[in-house]
Residue frames as qw, qx, qy, qz and C-alpha x, y, z in Angstrom:
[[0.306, -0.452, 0.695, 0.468, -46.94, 84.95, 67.47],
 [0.518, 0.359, 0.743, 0.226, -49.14, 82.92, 65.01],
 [0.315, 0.875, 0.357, -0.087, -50.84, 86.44, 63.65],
 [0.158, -0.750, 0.469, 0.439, -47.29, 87.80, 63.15],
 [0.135, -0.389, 0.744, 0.526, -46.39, 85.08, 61.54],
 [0.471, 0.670, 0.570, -0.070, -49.54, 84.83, 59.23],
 [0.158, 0.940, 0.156, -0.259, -49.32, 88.06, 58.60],
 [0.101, -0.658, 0.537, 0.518, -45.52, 88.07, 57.46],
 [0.520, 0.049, 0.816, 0.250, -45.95, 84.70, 55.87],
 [0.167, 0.757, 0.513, -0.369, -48.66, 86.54, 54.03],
 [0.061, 0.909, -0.237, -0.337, -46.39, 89.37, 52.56],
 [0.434, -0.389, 0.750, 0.313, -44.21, 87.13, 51.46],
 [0.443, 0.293, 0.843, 0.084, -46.42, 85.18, 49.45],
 [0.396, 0.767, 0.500, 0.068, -48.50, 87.77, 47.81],
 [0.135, 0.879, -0.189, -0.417, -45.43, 89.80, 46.67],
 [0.270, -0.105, 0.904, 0.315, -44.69, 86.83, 44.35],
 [0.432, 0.023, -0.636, -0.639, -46.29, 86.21, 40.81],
 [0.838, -0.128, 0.239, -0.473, -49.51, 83.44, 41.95],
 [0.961, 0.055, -0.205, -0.176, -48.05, 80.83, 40.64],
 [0.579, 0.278, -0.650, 0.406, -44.62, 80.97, 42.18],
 [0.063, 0.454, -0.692, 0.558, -46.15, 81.42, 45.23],
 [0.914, -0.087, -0.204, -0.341, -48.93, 78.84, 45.21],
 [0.825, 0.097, -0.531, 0.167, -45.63, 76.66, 45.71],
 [0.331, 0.105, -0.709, 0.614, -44.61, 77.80, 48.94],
 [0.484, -0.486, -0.081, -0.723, -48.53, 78.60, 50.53],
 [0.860, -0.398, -0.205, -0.244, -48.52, 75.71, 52.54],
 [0.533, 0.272, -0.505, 0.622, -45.50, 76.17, 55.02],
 [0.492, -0.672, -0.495, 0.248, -45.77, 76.39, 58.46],
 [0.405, -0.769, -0.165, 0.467, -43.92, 79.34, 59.13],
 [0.297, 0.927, -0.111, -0.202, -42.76, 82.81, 57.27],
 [0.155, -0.747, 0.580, 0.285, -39.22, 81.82, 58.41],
 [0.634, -0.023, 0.746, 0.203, -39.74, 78.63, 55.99],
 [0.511, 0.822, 0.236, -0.084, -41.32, 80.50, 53.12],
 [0.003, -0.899, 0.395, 0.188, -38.09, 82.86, 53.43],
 [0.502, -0.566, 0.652, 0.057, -35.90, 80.00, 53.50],
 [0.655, 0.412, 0.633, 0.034, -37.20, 77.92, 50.49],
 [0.568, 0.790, 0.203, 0.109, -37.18, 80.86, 48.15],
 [0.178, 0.842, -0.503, -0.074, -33.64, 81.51, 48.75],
 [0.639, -0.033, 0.696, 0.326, -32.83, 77.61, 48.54],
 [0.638, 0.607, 0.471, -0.039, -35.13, 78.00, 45.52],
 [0.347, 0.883, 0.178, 0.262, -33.56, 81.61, 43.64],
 [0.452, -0.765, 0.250, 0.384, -30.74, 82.11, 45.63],
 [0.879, 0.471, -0.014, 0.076, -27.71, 81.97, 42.62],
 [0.042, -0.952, 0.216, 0.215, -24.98, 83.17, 44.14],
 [0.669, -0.100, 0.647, 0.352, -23.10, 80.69, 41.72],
 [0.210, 0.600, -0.119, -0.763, -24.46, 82.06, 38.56],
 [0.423, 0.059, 0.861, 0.276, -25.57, 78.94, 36.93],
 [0.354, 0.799, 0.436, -0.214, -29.48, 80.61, 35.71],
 [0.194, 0.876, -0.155, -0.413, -26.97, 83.29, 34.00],
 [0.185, -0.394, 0.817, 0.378, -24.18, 81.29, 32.65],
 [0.450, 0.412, 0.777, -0.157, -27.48, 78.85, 31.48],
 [0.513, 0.815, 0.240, -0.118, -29.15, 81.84, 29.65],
 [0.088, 0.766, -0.346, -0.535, -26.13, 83.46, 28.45],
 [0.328, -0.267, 0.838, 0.345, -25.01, 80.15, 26.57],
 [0.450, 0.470, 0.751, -0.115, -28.21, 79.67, 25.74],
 [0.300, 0.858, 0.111, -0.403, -28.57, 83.28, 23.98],
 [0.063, -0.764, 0.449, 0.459, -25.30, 82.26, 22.37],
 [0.487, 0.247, 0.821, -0.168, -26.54, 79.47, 21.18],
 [0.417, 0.729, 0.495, -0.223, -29.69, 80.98, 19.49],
 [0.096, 0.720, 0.059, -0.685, -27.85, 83.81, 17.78],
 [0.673, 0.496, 0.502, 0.220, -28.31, 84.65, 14.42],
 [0.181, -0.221, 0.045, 0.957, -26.98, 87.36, 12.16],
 [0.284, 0.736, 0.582, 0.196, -30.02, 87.50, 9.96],
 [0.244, 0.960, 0.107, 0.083, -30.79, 91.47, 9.17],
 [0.425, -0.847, 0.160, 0.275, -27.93, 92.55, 11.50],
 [0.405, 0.865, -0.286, 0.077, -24.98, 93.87, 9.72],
 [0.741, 0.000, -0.539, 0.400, -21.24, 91.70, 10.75],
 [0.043, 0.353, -0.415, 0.837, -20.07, 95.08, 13.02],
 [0.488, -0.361, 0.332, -0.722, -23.44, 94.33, 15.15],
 [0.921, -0.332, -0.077, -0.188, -23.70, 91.18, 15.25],
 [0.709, 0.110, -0.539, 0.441, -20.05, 90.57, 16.07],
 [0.006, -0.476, 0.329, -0.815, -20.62, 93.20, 18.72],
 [0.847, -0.309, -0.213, -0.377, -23.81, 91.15, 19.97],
 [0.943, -0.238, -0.228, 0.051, -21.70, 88.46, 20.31],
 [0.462, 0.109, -0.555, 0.683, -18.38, 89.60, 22.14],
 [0.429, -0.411, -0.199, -0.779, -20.71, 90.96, 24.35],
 [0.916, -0.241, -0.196, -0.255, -22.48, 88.07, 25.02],
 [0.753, 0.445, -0.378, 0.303, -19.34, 86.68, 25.62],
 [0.228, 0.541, -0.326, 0.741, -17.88, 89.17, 27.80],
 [0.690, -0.366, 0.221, -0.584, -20.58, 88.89, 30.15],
 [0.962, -0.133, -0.147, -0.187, -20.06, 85.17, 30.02],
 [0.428, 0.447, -0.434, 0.655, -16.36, 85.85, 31.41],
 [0.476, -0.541, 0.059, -0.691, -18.09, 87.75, 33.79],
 [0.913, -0.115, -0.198, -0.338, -19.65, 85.09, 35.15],
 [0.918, 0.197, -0.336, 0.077, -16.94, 83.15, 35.43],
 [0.304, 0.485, -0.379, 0.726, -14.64, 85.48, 36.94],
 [0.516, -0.338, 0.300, -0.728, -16.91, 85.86, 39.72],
 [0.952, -0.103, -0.287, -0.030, -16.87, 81.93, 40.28],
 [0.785, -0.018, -0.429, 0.445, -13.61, 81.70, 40.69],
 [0.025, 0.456, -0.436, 0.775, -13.04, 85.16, 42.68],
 [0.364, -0.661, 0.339, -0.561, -15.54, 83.39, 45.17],
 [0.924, 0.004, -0.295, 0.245, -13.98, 79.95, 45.34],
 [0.518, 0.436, -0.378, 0.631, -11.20, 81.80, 46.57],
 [0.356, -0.515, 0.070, -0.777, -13.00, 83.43, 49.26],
 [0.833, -0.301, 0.088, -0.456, -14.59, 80.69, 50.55]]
């Protein structure tokens, strides 16, 4: 069992960037590795998106961009940030 779970623990780890998985090398067991990085990256809230999208909406500028593209940028942005939302509340409802 240990060489199994080396060996998954293993896969896990080194199909992650090095430095995000430096943080989970020292777990006892694959099925904790697994478990951590979907506490860790799980979203199924969409905060990380709702986060950047505000964030992008935020930043924007029109500088070069002509009004027709950058108002398109931004309902866009927008739209997607609906998105988001809609899919909150459709799984509040669910659950």
């Amino acid at each position: 069992w240990k060489s199994e779970n080396s060996m998954v623990t293993a896969w896990l780890i080194n199909s992650m960037e090095p430095s995000t998985g430096r943080t989970f090398l020292f777990l006892p067991t694959a099925q904790e590795v697994w478990d951590a990085v979907r506490e860790t990256y799980s979203d199924l809230e969409n905060s990380s998106q709702i986060f950047d999208l505000k964030t992008r909406l935020w930043q924007s500028r029109q500088g070069e961009k002509t009004v027709t593209e950058y108002y398109n940028e931004m309902k866009g942005l927008w739209q997607e940030l609906d998105l988001c939302y809609d899919d909150k509340c459709e799984l509040n409802k669910i659950a």
